[in-house]
C-alpha positions in Angstrom: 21.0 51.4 37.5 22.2 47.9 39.2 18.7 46.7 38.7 17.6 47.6 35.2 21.4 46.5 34.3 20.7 43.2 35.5 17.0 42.9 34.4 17.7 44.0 30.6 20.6 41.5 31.2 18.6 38.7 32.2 15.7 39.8 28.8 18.5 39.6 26.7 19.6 36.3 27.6 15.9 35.1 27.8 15.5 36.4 23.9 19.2 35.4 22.6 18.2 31.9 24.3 14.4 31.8 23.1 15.7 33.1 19.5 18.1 30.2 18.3 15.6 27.8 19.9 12.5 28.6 17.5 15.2 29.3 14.7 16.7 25.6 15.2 12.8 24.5 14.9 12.1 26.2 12.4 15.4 24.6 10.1 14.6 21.3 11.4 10.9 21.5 10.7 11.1 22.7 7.3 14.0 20.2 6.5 11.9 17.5 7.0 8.8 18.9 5.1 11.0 19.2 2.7 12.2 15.8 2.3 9.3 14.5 3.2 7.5 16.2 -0.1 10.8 15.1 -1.8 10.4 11.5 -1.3 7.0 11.8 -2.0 7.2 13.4 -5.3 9.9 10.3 -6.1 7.5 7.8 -5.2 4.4 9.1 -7.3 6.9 9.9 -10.2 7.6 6.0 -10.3 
């Protein structure tokens, strides 16, 4: 019991840690695709 607690302990902390990581990526990844196409449909539109 003491074991498992502490192992499914420790795999939820690796997921809840790993989770908001690729999550914060992904936001800032596709913020700046997106504002990257943004300013590049601005420029070819003048």
């Amino acid at each position: 019991m003491g074991r498992r607690s502490e192992g499914d302990g420790e795999a939820w902390i690796a997921v809840e840690v790993r989770a908001p990581r690729w999550a914060v990526w992904c936001v800032a990844v596709c913020s700046v695709v997106m504002g990257m196409a943004g300013v590049a449909l601005v420029a070819l539109r003048w």
